[in-house]
C-alpha positions in Angstrom: 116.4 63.4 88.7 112.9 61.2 88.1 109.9 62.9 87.7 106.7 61.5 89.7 105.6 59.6 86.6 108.8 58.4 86.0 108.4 56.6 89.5 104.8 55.6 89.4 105.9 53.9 85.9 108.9 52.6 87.5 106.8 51.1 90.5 103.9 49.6 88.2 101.2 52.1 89.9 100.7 53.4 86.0 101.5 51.9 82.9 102.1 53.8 79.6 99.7 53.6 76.3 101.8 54.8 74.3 99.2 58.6 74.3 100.2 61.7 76.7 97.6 61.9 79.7 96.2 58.3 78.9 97.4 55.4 81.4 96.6 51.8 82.2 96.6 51.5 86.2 97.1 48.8 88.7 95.8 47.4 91.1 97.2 49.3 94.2 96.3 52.7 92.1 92.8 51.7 91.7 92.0 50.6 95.1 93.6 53.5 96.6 91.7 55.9 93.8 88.3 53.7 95.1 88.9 54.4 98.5 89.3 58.3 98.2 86.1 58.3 96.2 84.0 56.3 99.2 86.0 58.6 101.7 84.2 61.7 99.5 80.6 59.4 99.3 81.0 59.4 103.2 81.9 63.1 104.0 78.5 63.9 102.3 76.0 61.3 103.1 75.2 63.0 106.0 73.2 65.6 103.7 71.3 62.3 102.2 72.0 63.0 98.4 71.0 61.3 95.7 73.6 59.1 94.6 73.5 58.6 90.4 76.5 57.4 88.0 76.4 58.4 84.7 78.4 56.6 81.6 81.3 58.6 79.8 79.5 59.3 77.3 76.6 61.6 76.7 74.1 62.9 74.2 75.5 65.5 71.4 72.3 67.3 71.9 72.6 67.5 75.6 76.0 69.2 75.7 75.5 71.0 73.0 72.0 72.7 74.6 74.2 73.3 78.1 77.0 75.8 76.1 79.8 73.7 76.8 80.8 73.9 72.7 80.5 78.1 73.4 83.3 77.9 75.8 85.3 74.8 75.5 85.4 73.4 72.1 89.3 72.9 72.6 88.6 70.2 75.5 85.8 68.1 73.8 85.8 64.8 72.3 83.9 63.4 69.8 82.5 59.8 69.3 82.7 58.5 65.8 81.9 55.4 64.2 82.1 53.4 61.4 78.5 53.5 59.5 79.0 52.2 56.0 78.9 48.8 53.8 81.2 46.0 52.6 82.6 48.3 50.4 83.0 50.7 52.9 84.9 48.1 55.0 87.4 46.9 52.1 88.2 50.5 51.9 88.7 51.3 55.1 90.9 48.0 55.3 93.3 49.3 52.5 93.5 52.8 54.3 94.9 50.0 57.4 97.2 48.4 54.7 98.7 51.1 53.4 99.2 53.2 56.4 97.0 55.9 55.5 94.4 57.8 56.7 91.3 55.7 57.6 89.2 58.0 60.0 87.5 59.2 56.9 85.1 56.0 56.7 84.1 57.2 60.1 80.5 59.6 60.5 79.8 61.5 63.7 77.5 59.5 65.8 75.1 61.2 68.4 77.5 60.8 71.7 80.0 62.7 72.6 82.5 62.3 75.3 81.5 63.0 79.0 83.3 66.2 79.9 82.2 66.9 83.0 80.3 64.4 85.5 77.5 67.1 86.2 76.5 67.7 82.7 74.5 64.8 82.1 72.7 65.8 85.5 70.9 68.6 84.2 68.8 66.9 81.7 67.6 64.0 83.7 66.7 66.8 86.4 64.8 69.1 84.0 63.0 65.9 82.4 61.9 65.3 86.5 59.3 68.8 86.6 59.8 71.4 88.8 61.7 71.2 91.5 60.4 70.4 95.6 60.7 73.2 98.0 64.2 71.8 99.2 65.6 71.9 95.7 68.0 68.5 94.8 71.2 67.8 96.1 73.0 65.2 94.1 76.2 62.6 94.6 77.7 61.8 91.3 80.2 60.2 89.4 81.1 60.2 85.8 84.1 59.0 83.7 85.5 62.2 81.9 87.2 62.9 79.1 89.5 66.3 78.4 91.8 66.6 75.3 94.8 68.3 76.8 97.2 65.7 76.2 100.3 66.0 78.7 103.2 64.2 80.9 101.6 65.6 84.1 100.5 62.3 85.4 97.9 64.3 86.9 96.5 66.2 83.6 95.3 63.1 82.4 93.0 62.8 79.3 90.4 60.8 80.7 89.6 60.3 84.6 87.4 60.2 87.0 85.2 62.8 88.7 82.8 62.8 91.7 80.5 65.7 92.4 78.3 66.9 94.8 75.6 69.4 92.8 73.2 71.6 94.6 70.3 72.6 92.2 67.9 75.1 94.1 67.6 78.9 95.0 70.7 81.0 94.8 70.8 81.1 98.8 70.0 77.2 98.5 73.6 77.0 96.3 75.7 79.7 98.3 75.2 78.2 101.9 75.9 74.7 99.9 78.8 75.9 98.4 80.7 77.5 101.7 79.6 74.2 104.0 81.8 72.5 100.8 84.6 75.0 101.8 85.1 74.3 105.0 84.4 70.2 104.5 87.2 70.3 101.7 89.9 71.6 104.0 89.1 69.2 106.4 88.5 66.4 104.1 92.4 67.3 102.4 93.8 67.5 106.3 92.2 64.1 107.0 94.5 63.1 104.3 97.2 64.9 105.5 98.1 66.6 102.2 99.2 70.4 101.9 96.7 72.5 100.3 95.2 76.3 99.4 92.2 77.3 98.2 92.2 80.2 95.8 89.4 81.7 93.3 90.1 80.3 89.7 88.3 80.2 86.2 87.9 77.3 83.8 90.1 77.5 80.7 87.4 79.3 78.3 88.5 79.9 75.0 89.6 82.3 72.7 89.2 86.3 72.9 86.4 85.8 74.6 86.7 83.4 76.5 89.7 85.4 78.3 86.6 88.1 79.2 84.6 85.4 80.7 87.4 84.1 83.0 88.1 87.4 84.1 84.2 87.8 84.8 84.3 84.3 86.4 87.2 85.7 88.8 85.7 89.0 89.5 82.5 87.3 90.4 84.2 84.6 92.8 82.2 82.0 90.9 84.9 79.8 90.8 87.4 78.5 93.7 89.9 75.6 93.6 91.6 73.5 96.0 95.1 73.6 95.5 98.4 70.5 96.4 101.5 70.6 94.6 101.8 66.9 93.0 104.1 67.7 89.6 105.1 71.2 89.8 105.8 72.6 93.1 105.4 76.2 91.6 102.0 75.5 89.8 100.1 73.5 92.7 97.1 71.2 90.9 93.5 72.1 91.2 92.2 68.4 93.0 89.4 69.9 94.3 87.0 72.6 92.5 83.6 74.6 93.9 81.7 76.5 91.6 79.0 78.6 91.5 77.0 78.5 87.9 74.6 81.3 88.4 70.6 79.9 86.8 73.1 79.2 83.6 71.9 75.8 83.6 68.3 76.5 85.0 67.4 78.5 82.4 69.5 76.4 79.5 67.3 73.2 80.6 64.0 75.5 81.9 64.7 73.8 85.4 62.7 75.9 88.0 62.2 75.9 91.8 58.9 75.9 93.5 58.4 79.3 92.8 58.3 78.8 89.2 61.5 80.9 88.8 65.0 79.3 87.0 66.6 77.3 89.4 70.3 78.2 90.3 73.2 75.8 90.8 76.6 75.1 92.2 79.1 71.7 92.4 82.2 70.6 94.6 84.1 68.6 92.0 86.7 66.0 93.7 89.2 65.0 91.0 90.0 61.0 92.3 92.9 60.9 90.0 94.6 63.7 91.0 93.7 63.0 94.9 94.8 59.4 94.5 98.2 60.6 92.8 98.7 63.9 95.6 98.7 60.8 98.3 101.3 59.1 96.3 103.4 61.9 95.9 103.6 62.4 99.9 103.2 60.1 101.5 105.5 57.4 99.3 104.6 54.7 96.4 104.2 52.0 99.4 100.9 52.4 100.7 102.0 50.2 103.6 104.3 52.5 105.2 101.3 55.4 104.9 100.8 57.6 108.4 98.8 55.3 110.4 95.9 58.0 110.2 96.0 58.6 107.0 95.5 54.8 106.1 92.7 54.5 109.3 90.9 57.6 107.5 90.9 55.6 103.8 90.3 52.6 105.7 93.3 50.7 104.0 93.6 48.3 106.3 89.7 47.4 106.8 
């Protein structure tokens, strides 16, 4: 029997590299994927964000100062390049040659791979001053890169993320975070794709980390929205909403109008694994789609 990537391969809709979890994809994937992210631009214009797209990559410095080494060091990628002379070159040429080792001649350069579309956010916030009475409320969209290589076409090593963050007071984050709930259910029934939401944590690592998940889960700081695409028995997370506490408020000294550390939340929308869940019910011809379902991506506009 042909798994789901055997038949998006088999239809063109993804095209192997020749790397686990990284894909070339067509046309028809992208310009389904593009209209699932303008259907998640328009469920939250309504709240006026500010809309901001950030490149996948980011500053070392950046990610480093927000933790993310602390608790994920398995997922991140670096950026390195090659920094030396002519001689440097003819060596590294030989290394090409003789089929050996060459990433040596490379040095660490100050980028790292986006990991995450809102941690590029937090930076460009605090750099802004204290924050209005309102707080911020952002739209935004990042290129990501996770090394978890797999042939779950929807565990892919780089992808696409769009976010809505909510940067305020904690009561700010918590009412933005439950509107999110009940707009995600919706948003996933507008689509009609089976779904659950359930609390979750993020894959922390190490001894430790396993204490911090079960923190995150006690806490409810974490919830995912859940379709089976691969596995019917382990459904995929397509949808996340989190609640990070003043973590990044007081990593980045971002305040409210009070003067105290500002808390925050996101609703991450994974357009990969969205694009692929439609795919996976709805058939690898987007022409024979539920009428609705194309009318709500507008498909036929």
């Amino acid at each position: 029997m042909s798994t789901l990537l055997d038949q998006l391969m088999a239809e063109g809709l993804l095209i192997s590299s020749g790397v686990d979890g990284v894909f070339l994809r067509s046309i028809r994937f992208e310009s389904v994927l593009e209209a699932v992210a303008a259907l998640v631009g328009r469920t939250g214009a309504a709240d006026s964000p500010e809309v901001l797209c950030f490149p996948p990559a980011m500053p070392q410095a950046a990610l480093v100062r927000s933790g993310y080494l602390k608790s994920f060091p398995q997922l991140l990628g670096t950026i390195h390049c090659f920094c030396g002379d002519e001689a440097g070159h003819r060596r590294l040429l030989r290394c090409v040659e003789e089929n050996e080792p060459w990433t040596d001649q490379q040095e660490p350069s100050d980028l790292l791979l986006t990991p995450a579309a809102c941690y590029p956010l937090y930076p460009t916030v605090a750099r802004r001053g204290q924050l209005p009475e309102n707080g911020g409320l952002y739209d935004i969209r990042s290129w990501c890169f996770r090394h978890e290589p797999s042939l779950d076409p929807a565990r892919m090593q780089t992808f696409q993320i769009r976010e809505f963050v909510r940067i305020g007071s904690s009561e700010q984050v918590l009412v933005f975070r439950q509107l999110w709930f009940e707009r995600a259910q919706e948003f996933a029934s507008s689509l009609a794709v089976p779904c659950i939401v359930d609390v979750a944590n993020d894959p922390f690592f190490g001894r430790p980390g396993r204490l911090m998940a079960d923190s995150q889960r006690e806490q409810k700081l974490k919830y995912e929205l859940l379709i089976a695409i691969d596995n019917e028995a382990k459904p995929t997370a397509c949808m996340s909403f989190n609640y990070h506490l003043n973590h990044f408020g007081e990593a980045w000294n971002i305040e409210t109008a009070d003067g105290a550390p500002a808390f925050s939340g996101c609703v991450g929308f994974g357009l990969e694994r969205l694009t692929l869940a439609l795919f996976r019910y709805h058939g690898l011809d987007v022409a024979g789609w539920p009428e609705r379902v194309r009318h709500t991506l507008r498909l036929d506009a």
